[in-house]
C-alpha positions in Angstrom: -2.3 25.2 56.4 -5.5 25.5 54.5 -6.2 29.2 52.7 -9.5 29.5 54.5 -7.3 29.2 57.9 -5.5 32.1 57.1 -8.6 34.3 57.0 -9.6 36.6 59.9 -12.7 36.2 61.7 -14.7 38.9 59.4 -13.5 37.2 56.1 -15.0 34.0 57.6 -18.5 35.5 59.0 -18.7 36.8 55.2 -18.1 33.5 53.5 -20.4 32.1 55.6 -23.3 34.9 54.7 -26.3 34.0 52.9 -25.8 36.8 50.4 -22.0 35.2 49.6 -23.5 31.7 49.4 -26.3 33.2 47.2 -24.2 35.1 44.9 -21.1 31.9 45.3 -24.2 29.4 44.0 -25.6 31.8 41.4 -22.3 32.5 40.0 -21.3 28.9 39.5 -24.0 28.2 37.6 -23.4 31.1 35.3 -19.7 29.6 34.6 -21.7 26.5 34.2 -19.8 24.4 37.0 -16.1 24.6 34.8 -12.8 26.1 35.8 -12.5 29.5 33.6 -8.9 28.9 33.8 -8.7 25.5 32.4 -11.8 26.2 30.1 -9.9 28.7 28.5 -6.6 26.6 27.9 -9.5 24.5 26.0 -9.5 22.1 29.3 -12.9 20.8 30.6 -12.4 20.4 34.4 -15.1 21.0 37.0 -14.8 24.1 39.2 -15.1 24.1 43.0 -13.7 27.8 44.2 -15.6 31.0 42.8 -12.2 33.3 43.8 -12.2 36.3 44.0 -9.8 38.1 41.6 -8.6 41.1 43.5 -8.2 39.2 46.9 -10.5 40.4 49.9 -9.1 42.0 53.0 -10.8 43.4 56.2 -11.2 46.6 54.4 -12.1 45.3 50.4 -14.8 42.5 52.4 -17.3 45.8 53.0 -16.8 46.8 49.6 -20.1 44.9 47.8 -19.2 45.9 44.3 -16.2 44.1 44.7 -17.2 41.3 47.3 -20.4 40.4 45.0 -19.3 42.0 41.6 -19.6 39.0 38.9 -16.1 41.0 37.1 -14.8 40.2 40.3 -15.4 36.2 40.6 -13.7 33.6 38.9 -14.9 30.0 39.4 -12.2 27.3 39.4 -10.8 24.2 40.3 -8.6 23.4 43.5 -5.5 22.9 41.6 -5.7 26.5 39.6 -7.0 28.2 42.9 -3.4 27.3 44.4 -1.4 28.0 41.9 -3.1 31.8 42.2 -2.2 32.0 45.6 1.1 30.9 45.0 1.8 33.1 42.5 0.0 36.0 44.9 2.8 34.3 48.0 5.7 34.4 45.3 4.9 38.0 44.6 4.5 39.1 48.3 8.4 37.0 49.5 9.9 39.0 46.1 8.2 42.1 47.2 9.2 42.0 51.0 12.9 40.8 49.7 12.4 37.5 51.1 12.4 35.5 47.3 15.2 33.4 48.6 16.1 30.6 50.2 17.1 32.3 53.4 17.8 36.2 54.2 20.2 37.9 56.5 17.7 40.1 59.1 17.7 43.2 60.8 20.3 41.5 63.5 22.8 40.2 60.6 21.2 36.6 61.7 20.9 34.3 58.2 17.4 33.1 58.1 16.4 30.1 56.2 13.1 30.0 54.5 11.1 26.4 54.5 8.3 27.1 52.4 9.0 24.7 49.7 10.8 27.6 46.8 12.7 25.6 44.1 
């Protein structure tokens, strides 16, 4: 499943807004089309995601200073942009206790996780 699937309808009427794509475009040139991520490991790889540091709920999406906040973007390439939301999905299974392979539910039922944890 694709991260953009995952959003709820308002997160994807405001990527879609010509003030995102304005500030998303104006952005990227700023970070001169390069991953920040990479760039700062000394690694010159283009950039394709401007993320969004602290991630954007139904609630943070009305916020503009952090929405359109330049301290709040990041511009980087598809391969760093997964690894932050797998490290944000890591943090969320060890927070809700569900960091292993399986768990034993409310109903004493064991409960086998396939999402791919090593």
């Amino acid at each position: 499943m694709s991260y953009y699937s995952e959003n709820r309808p308002e997160q994807v009427e405001f990527y879609k807004s010509k003030k995102w794509q304005r500030v998303r475009n104006a952005y990227f040139k700023k970070a001169r089309g390069l991953c920040e991520r990479c760039l700062a490991k000394g690694l010159i790889v283009p950039g394709e995601i401007v993320h969004h540091k602290i991630e954007m709920d139904s609630v943070k999406i009305r916020n503009d200073f952090l929405a359109f906040n330049y301290s709040n973007l990041q511009l980087v390439c598809r391969k760093c942009h997964e690894e932050i939301h797998e490290g944000a999905r890591k943090k969320e299974r060890i927070l809700s206790g569900k960091s292993q392979r399986y768990h034993i539910d409310e109903n004493g039922v064991c409960v086998v996780h396939d999402d791919g944890l090593e």
